[in-house]
Structures are given as structure tokens and as C-alpha cells.
DORO-814426 format. One record per residue (C-alpha): residue in three letters; x, y, z. Coordinates in pm, whole numbers, padded with zeros to 5 digits, always signed. Layout:
alaXYZ;...
This chain:
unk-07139+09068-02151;unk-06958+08920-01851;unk-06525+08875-01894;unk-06645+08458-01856;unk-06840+08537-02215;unk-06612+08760-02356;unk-06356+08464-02266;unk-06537+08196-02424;unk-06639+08420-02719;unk-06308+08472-02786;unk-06159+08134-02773;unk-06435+08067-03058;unk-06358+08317-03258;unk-05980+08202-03232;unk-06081+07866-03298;unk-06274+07952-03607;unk-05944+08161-03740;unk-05686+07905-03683;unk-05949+07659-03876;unk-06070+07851-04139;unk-05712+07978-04232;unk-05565+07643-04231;unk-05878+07520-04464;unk-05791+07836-04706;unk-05451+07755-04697;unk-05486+07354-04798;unk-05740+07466-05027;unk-05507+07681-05203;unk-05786+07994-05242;unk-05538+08226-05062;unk-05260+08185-05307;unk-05469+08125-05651;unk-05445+08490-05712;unk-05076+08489-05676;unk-05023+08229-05891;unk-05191+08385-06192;unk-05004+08679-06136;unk-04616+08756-06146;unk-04502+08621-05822;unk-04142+08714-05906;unk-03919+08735-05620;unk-04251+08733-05381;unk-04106+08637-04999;unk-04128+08658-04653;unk-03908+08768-04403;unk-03864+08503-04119;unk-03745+08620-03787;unk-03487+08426-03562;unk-03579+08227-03314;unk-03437+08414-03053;unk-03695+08731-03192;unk-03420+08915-03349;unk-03430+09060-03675;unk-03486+08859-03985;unk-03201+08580-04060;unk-03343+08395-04371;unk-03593+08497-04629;unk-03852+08191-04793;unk-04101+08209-05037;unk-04424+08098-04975;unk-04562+07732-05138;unk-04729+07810-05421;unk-05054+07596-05566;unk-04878+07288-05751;unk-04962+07295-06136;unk-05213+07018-06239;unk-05132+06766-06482;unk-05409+06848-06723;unk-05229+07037-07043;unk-05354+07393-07046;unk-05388+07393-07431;unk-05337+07752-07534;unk-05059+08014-07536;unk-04789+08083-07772;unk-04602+07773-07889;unk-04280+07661-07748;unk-04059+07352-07804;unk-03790+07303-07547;unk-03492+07059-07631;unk-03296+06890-07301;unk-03045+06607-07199;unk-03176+06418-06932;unk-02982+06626-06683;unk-03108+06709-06333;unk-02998+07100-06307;unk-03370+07145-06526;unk-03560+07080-06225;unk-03707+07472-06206;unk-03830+07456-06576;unk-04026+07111-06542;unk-04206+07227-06235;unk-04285+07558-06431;unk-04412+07376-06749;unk-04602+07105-06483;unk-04552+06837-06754;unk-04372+06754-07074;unk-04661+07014-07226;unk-04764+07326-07012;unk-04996+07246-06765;unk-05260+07464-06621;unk-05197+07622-06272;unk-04838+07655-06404;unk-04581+07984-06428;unk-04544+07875-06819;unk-04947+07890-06849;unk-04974+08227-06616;unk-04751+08354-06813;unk-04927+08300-07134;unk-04705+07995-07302;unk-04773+07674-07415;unk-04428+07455-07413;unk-04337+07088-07517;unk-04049+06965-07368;unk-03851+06702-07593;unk-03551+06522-07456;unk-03223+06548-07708;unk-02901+06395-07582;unk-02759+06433-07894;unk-02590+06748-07950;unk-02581+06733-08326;unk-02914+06699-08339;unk-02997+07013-08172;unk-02774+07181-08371;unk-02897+07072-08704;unk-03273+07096-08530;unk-03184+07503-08453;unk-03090+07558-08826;unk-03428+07393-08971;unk-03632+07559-08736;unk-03460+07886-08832;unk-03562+07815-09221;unk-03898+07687-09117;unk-03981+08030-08951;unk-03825+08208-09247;unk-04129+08051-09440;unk-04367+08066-09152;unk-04349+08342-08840;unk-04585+08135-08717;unk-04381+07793-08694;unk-04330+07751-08304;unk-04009+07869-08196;unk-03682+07611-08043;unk-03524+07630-07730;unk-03167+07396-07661;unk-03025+07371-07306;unk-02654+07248-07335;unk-02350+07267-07099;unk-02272+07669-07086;unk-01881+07503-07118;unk-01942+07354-07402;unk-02184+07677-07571;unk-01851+07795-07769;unk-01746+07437-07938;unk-02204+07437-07969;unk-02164+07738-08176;unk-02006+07593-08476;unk-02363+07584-08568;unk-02341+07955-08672;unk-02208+07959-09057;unk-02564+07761-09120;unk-02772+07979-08893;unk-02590+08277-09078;unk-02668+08096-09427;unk-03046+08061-09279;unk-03052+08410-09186;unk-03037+08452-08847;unk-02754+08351-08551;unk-02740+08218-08201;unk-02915+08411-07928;unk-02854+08268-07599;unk-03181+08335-07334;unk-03050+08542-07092;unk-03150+08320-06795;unk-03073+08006-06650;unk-03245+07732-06507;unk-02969+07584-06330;unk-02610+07414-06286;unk-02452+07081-06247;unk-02294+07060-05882;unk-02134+06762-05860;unk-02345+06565-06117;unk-02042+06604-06440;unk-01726+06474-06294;unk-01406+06329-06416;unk-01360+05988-06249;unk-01100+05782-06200;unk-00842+05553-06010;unk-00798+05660-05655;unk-00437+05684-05730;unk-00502+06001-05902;unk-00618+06172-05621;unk-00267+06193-05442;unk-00092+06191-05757;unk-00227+06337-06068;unk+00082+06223-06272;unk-00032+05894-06253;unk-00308+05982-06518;unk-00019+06050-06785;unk-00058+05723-06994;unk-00378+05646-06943;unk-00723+05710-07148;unk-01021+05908-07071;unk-01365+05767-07216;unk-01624+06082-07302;unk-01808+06275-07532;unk-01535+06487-07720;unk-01563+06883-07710;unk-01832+06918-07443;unk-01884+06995-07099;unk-01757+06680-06969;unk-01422+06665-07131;unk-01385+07018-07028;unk-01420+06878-06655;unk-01119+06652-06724;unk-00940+06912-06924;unk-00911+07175-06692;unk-00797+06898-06403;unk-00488+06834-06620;unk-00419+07203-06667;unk-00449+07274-06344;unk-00191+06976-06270;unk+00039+07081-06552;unk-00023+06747-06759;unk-00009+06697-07110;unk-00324+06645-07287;unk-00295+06396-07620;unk-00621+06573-07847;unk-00584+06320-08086;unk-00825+06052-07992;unk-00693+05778-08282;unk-00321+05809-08113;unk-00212+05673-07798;unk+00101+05901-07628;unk+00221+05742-07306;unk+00367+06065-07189;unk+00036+06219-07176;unk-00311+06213-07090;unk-00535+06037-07354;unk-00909+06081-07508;unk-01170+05802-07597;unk-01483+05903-07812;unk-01820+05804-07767;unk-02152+05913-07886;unk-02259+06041-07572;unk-02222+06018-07167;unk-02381+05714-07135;unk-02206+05568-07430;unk-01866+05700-07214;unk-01986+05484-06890;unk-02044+05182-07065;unk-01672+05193-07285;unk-01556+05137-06906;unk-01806+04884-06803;unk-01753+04668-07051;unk-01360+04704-07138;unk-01341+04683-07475;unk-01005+04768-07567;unk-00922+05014-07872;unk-00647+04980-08114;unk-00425+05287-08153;unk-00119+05405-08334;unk+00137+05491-08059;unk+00307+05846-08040;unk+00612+05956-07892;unk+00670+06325-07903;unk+00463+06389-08168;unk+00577+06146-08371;unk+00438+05830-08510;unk+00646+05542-08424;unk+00450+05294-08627;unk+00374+05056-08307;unk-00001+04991-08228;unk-00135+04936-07910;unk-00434+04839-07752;unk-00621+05063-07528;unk-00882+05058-07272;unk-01080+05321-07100;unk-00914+05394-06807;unk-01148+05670-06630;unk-01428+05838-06748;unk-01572+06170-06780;unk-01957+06177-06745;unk-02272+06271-06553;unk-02580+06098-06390;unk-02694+05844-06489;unk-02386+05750-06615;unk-02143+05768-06301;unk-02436+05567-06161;unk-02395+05303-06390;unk-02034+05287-06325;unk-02078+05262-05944;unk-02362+04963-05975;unk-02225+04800-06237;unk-01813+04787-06235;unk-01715+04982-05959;unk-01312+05137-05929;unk-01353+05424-05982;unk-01403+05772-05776;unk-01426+06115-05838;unk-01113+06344-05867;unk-01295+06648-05957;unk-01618+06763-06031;unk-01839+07074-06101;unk-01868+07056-05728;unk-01531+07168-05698;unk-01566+07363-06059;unk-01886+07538-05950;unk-01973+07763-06180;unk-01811+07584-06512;unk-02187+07418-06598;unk-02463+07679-06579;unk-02734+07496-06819;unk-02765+07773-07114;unk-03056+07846-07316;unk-03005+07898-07650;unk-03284+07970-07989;unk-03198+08120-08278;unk-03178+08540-08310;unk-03535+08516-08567;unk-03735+08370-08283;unk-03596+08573-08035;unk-03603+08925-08136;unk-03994+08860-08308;unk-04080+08783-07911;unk-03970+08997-07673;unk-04304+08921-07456;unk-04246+08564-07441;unk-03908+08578-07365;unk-03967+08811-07062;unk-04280+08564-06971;unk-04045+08245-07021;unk-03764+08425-06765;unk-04023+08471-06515;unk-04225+08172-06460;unk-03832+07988-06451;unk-03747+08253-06186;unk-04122+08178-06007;unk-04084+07794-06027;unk-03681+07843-05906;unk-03772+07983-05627;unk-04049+07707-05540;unk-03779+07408-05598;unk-03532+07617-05388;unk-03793+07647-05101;unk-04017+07359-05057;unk-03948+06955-05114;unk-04306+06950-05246;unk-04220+07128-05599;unk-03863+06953-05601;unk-04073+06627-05624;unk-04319+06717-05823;unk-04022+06877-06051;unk-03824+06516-06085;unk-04191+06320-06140;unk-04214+06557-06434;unk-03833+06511-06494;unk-03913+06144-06494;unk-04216+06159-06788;unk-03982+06364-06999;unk-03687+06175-06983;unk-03902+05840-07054;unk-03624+05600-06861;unk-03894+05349-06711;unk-03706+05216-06469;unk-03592+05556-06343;unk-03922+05726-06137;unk-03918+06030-05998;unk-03771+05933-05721;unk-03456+05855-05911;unk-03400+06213-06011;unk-03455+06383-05700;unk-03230+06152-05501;unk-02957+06246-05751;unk-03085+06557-05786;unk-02965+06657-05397;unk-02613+06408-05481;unk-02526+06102-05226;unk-02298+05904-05123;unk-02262+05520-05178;unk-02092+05230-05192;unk-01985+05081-05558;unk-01979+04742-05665;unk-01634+04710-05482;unk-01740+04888-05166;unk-01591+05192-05238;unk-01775+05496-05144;unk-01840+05760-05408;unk-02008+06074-05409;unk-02348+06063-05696;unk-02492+06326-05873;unk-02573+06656-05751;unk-02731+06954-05922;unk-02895+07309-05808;unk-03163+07474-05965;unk-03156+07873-05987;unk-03346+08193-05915;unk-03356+08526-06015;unk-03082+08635-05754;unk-02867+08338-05885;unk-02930+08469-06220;unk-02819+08834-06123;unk-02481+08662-05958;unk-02433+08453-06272;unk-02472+08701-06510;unk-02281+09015-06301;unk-02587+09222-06249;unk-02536+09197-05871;unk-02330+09478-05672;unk-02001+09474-05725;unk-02079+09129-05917;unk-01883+08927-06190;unk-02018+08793-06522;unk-01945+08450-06408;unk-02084+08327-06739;unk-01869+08531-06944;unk-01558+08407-06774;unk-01630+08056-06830;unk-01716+08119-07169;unk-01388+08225-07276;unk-01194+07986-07040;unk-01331+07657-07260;unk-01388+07802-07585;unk-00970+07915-07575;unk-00961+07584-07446;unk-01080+07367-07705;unk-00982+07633-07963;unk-00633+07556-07866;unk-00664+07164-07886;unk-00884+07146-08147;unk-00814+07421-08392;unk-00991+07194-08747;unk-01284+07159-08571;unk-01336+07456-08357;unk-01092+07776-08582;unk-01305+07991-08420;unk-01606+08040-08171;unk-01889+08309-08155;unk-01790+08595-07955;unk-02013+08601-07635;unk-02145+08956-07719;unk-02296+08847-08017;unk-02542+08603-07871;unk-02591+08734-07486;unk-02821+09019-07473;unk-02879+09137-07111;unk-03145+09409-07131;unk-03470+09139-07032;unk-03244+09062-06756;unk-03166+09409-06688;unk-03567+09476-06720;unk-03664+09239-06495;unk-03413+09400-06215;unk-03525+09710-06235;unk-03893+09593-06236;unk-03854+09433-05900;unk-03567+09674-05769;unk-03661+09718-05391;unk-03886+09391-05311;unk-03731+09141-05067;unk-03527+08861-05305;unk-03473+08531-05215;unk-03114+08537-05177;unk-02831+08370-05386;unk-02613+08095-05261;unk-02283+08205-05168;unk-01991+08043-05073;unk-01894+08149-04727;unk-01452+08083-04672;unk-01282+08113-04319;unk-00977+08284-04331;unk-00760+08069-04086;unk-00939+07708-04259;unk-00646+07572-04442;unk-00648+07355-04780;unk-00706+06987-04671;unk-00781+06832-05006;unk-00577+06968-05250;unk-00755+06898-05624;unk-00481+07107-05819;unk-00117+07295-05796;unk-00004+07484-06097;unk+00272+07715-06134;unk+00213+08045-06294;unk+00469+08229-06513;unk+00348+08597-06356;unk+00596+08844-06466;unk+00686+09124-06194;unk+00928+09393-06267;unk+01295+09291-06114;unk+01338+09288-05711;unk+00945+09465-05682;unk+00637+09343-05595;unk+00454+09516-05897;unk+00368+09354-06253;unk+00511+09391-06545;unk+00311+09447-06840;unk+00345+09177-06978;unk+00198+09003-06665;unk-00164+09094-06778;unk-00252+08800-06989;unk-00147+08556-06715;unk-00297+08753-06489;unk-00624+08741-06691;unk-00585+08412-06726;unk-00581+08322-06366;unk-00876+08530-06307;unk-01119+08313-06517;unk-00982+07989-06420;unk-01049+08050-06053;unk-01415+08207-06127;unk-01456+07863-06261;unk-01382+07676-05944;unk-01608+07939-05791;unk-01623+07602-05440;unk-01263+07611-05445;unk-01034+07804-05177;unk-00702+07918-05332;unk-00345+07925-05165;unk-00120+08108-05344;unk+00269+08029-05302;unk+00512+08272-05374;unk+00866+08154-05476;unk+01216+08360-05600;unk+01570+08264-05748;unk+01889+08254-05496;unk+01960+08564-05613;unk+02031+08854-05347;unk+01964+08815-04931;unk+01794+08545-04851;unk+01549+08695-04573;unk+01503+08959-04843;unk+01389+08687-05066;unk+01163+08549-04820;unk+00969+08890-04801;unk+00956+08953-05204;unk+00798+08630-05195;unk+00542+08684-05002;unk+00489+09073-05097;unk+00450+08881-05485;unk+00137+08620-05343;unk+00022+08894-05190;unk+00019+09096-05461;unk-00154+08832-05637;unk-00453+08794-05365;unk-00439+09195-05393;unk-00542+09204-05774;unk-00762+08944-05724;unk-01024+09040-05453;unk-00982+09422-05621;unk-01086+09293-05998;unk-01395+09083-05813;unk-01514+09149-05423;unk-01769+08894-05512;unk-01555+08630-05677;unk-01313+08644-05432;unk-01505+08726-05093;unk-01273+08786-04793;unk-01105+08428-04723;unk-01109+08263-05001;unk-00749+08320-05106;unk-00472+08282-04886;unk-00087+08355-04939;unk+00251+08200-04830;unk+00599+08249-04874;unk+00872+08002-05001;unk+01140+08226-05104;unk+01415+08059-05256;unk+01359+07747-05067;unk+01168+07517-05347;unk+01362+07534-05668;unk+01186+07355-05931;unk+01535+07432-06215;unk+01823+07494-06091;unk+01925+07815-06013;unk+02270+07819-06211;unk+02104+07945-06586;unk+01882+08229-06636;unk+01632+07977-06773;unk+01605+07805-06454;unk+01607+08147-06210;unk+01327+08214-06465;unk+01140+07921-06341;unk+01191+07941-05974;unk+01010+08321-06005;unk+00716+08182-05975;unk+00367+08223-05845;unk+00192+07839-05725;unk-00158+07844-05693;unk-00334+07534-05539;unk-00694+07474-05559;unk-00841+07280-05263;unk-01155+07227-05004;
């Protein structure tokens, strides 16, 4: 053959590669045996631009699911709010009942997602579906998704699972978290000056993820928290009930005031009041609804700046889950499969908030809707002001491995947040909450474990992760709180008794996971006062110290940054040993 033939053979032969390939690929035949398989943690490596080596990793698009129900597989029943941090688990169902071509179907499940905004209900659901498979194995097991804040108040369920039986088993894998979407808002006063919320009243749904949003802004600001939502106490920060988030929006909207019995110190002083709801502690839709409809308020913090407080947990009750072992290793993958597909490609995020949109039934909310909240945006309220709107993430395996503290050299984010709100609302609520589960009892980590070792070695699509400059300083300061963190007299070492606080600390900043963290170091006038100047900031650095060494991955190099006051900002004054107690003090401030 002449080079002219071999030329034009070869530009045909190209030509039918590049056109068959692309006709495979649209067809979806190259990637219909990978989706009927375990396509866990499947990826690419993609190399840099500049031909270096590889600087991202993405997973490859997957077949969509079809909408025709695939009609066999063990039965499931999922409960959810109409929250957007599910998007991974509709695109792996592909519909509000499993779908063929989906992970849910591949992996040999047949699942009906039901949406439950009311808590209570899914409490009292859990405890008849735990008699009902006492009576029948074969009754089709329950799965909740709630706040993972608001999992310890949720497990008051337990003295009637425990009378049933059986107890709360959390599934050791989650879909995905609110970033942004649960928020506290409020006047824009409160931004500058968070003492300006003292006197005022809080509309939400009481002892739940969204309260705890609003809860840990006032601890962080050192204000006083009324728990008593029938009393008014103008020295403090006060609670409105309602039924549910969207039931919190509209007690704003429409102003209806509330009479209350007004307390001063504790004490009932006989005078009643009338009070309105002030700000408002809820998620989308409902800071939606404030922003179209009233307007006036804006965010002052949010589980953007609280990052990890709202994992969305899975829980079912300890019957259902030990009998199935298979299906709840075949549930944890297809979520991880599908997470990684809404992580990756804009096609399965939209397909995941259409599905989102069937299953949450709000007509005049399409798909659309939920994915533009889903990503979070800015816009201008009724009045013009610009506020920041929704905002979730959905997860993947790797996210599940940082979450739970199966990473290297990880954290069990999960279990710090866990005991953060449940001594939380413990503490304020001690009738209704006397105790809550200990985590141990319900989180079993050994499918989570399995699945690790199963695909130890393969390329992982990576976990987000916060990246912090050292030298970037605080510019938006969301909290300052002074810490009572004992250190043994004129030395930069703690005292014993430091360890609670210490503790204490710890989880509260694995919360605000977003958040860089200044820590100010202040002394009494006792002694020289250059000395003082150095013990102060040997003490915050002592701090950052026993930070980054309990969690490299918590606290990654940057994050936390120290300064010293010395004796310079005296918050008592220095003339009683009750006010040189106060002015030994640690400040930590919590900022972007």
C-alpha cells in the first residue's frame, strides 16, 4: 500500500473510532455493566493542563435511572423532611419508589420514599413499625432522616422502642448536610452586636436542629437563653414554638403577637406582655418565604458557618437492622454510588431535585426550585436587602470516612456534635430531655469499616476540605466567648481541672468545622508586665498546641491563630481575686 493509502486509511479508521465511541458513549452500552455492578468509589485520574501529574480526580457519568419502578427487591420505606441535603438518595432510588437502572435496584432494594416533616410522627411511626415486625419479619423495614443535632432530643423515642423490643440504630452513613440551608436569622443589628438579641424572641421548632443553630450563636456570644417558651425575660434571649419550620417563617410573616407572663431573674413578676417573633430560626423553604414575602431579616449564622452541626442521620430501629446486614451494606453503597454522581455531574444533581420535587409534592416548587437552593444564592428580599438562600451538599464515601473518623488521623465529627447538642438541650430542657441515648449504643461502624477495607487502595473521589491561610485574618467575626481554661499559676501548662473546658472547646469548634479561630490570650496585673505579655501568648498558644495535636484534621495548619493581650483588656477589675480570676482568660472568636 502506498503512505497516500495508508494516510487515508488511517484517517478512516480514526474517524470511525471517534464516532463509534461517542455513539457507545450516548448510548450508554459502555457503562451499563458498571452500573449493575458496585461502582463504589470508581474514578479517573485527570491530568493538569499543563501535563503534570494528576490534580483532581472525577467519576465518570453514569446511565441516569429510568422512571419506570423496578418492582422487586427487598422492601424499604424511607421517611424525609423536604430538605435539600437528600439529593444523593433520590437520584439513587430514581423516584419516590426504586426505579430500574438505579444504585437502590443494582443493589437489590426496592424503596418508597415518604415525606414526614413532623418529627413526632416519625417517632411514633419507628415504634409501630418495630411491633409490626415483632409480628411479621417480613413487614418492610423504616428508615427516618432527621437533623444529626437534633438525633439526641430524637431519641426520647427509646423507652417505647425498648418496651417494643428493640432500640435506635442509627445507619452508619450519610447522605448529606445542610450548608447554609438552617440558619438563625435576624435583624442586621445583630450582626455587629449580638447583645442586641437579649430581649427579643426567636420563632422555631423547639428542641431540633434549628434552635440548636440559634442556641449555640448565643453561647458562643455569652447570652442568656430564656428555655421557657410561655415566659418572656427581657434580659435574655427568648423562644417561640411552632409546629414546624415553615410554621416558624410564617409566625414572622404574619406578626401575630403572643401573650406572655414577664420574668425578671427568674422570677414571675405577674406583668404580661405581648410578644412578637422577632427573628427566626429555619431552613428552605422557609427563609425563602421570609425573603419574598416580609423581608428584614438576614442571616447571622448558619450551618455554613456551623459546618458540620447538620449531617442528615439515618436512623431504623435495632430489629430491622441487625435481621439485614445485606441490605444495609447494599443501601450504603448505591448512596455512596449516586453521591458521587451528584458531586460530579449537573446531570444527576437535576435529575436528583426533579425526583426531590415528586417526593416533596409542593406543586408550585419544580425541580428547578430545589436545585437552585440546593447550590444556595443570593437575593434581594422584599425590602431590597440581599440575603444569602439555601445551600446544602450531598456526600460520598470519602465524606463519610471524614464524618465518621475513619480517615487518617481523622475525627468522629459526628460524635462530637452529638454530645455538643444533646448536653445542650439536656441542660435547658432537663423534663423533657433527663437523659439522651449514649452514641455507642446506636452507631455501629463495622459496615462502614467493611466497606473501607473492601475498596482500600482504589482511587477515591476525594472529600471536601476546608483549606485556611495562615496570615488571612478574621474579617467577619460571628462569635467571641471567653473561656474559663485553668493553667497552673505563672505557667503555660493546664491544670487538671482544665480538661473539661478544654473538652468542651474541642467539640464546639469541630462544629463550626467553616470557621477560622483566633484565640486571645489575656492575664491579671499581677507581676512584670512584658512578662505578662509573653504568658499570654505562651497560654493561646498553648491552646492552638492542644488543639491541632488532639485533631490534625480538625484543625489543619491555619485554621487557628493566636494573640496576646496581656493585662491590657480587663473585663473585672483587677483589685479582688474574683476579678484577676476573670481577666485569666482564654477569648476565642469564630470568624470567616
Amino acid at each position: 500500500m502506498t503512505t497516500r493509502g495508508k494516510l487515508v486509511l488511517g484517517v478512516l479508521l480514526a474517524a470511525l473510532l471517534y464516532f463509534g465511541i461517542n455513539k457507545l458513549v450516548q448510548s450508554g452500552v459502555l457503562f451499563k455493566k458498571a452500573a449493575t455492578e458496585s461502582v463504589l468509589l470508581s474514578s479517573i485520574e485527570l491530568p493538569s493542563s499543563a501535563g503534570g501529574s494528576r490534580t483532581n480526580v472525577a467519576v465518570p457519568l453514569a446511565p441516569l435511572p429510568s422512571e419506570t419502578p423496578s418492582g422487586k427487591g427487598s422492601p424499604l420505606v424511607w421517611e424525609v423532611m423536604a430538605w435539600n441535603s437528600q439529593m444523593a438518595g433520590m437520584l439513587a432510588n430514581g423516584g419516590p419508589r426504586t426505579t430500574q437502572g438505579s444504585s437502590m435496584a443494582a443493589g437489590g432494594l426496592d424503596m418508597q420514599i415518604v415525606r414526614q416533616d413532623d418529627v413526632a410522627k416519625m417517632q411514633a411511626d419507628l415504634v409501630k413499625n418495630a411491633l409490626d415486625l415483632q409480628s411479621n419479619p417480613e413487614t418492610p423495614g423504616l428508615l427516618v432522616s432527621i437533623m444529626g443535632d437534633g438525633l439526641p432530643a430524637f431519641s426520647a423515642v427509646q423507652p417505647q422502642l425498648e418496651k417494643a423490643g428493640t432500640g435506635l440504630q442509627i445507619i452508619p452513613y450519610s447522605v448529606g448536610k445542610s450548608f447554609g440551608e438552617d440558619k438563625l436569622m435576624g435583624p442586621k443589628e445583630w450582626l455587629d452586636n449580638p447583645k442586641a438579641a437579649l430581649g427579643k424572641t426567636v420563632a422555631c421548632y423547639l428542641r431540633d436542629g434549628d434552635q440548636n443553630i440559634a442556641l449555640k450563636w448565643c453561647a458562643d456570644n455569652g447570652l442568656k437563653v430564656n428555655p421557657d417558651e410561655t415566659t418572656y425575660d427581657p434580659e435574655a434571649v427568648n423562644f417561640m414554638a411552632a409546629s414546624d419550620f415553615l410554621v416558624a417563617a410564617e409566625k414572622y410573616i404574619i406578626g401575630k403577637p403572643e401573650q406572655r407572663v414577664k420574668v425578671v431573674k427568674g422570677k414571675n413578676t405577674g406583668v404580661k406582655v405581648d410578644v412578637v417573633a422577632d427573628a427566626v430560626a429555619t431552613w428552605t423553604p422557609g427563609d425563602v418565604n421570609i425573603a419574598k414575602q416580609k423581608g428584614g431579616l438576614v442571616n447571622i449564622v448558619s450551618t455554613k458557618d456551623y459546618s458540620n452541626q447538620m449531617p442528615n442521620i439515618m436512623v431504623t430501629t435495632k430489629r430491622w437492622y441487625d435481621a439485614h446486614p445485606k441490605e444495609v451494606e447494599a443501601l450504603m453503597t448505591a448512596l455512596a454510588v449516586a453521591g458521587d454522581q451528584v458531586k460530579s455531574h449537573p446531570e444527576a444533581l437535576s435529575r436528583a431535585a426533579d425526583i426531590s420535587s415528586v417526593v416533596y409534592g409542593d406543586k408550585d416548587k419544580p425541580g428547578s426550585y430545589w436545585l437552585r437552593y440546593y447550590k444556595g444564592v443570593s437575593e434581594a428580599d422584599r425590602n431590597g436587602e440581599v440575603v444569602e438562600l439555601g445551600g446544602s451538599k450531598a456526600f460520598n464515601f470519602a465524606d463519610n470516612l471524614a464524618l465518621f473518623g475513619l480517615n487518617e488521623g481523622g475525627t468522629n465529627i459526628y460524635a462530637a456534635v452529638y454530645k455538643t447538642f444533646g448536653d445542650v438541650q439536656h441542660q435547658l430542657y432537663p423534663k423533657e430531655l433527663p437523659s439522651y441515648v449514649p452514641l455507642d449504643q446506636m452507631l455501629d461502624l463495622a459496615p462502614l469499616r467493611k466497606l473501607q477495607d473492601k475498596y482500600r487502595g482504589k482511587t477515591l473521589a476525594p472529600a471536601e476540605q476546608q483549606q485556611f491561610a495562615a496570615d488571612d485574618e478574621i474579617r467577619q467575626s460571628v462569635s467571641r466567648r471567653a473561656w474559663n481554661i485553668e493553667f497552673n499559676t505563672g505557667q503555660r501548662t493546664f491544670t487538671p481541672a482544665a480538661e473539661q473546658q478544654l473538652d468542651q472547646l474541642f467539640n464546639d469548634l469541630v462544629v463550626a468545622g467553616r470557621l477560622k479561630v483566633a484565640v486571645h490570650g489575656h492575664t491579671d496585673n499581677v507581676g512584670d508586665a512584658q512578662r505578662n505579655q509573653q504568658l499570654s501568648q505562651d497560654r493561646a498558644e498553648a491552646v492552638r498546641q492542644w488543639l491541632e495535636q488532639r485533631s490534625a484534621s480538625a484543625f489543619p495548619a491555619g485554621r487557628v491563630q493566636t494573640y496576646a493581650h496581656g493585662a491590657q483588656e480587663p473585663v473585672a477589675p483587677n483589685t479582688t481575686p474574683e476579678g484577676k480570676a476573670r481577666n485569666r482568660r482564654v477569648e476565642i472568636v469564630l470568624g470567616n
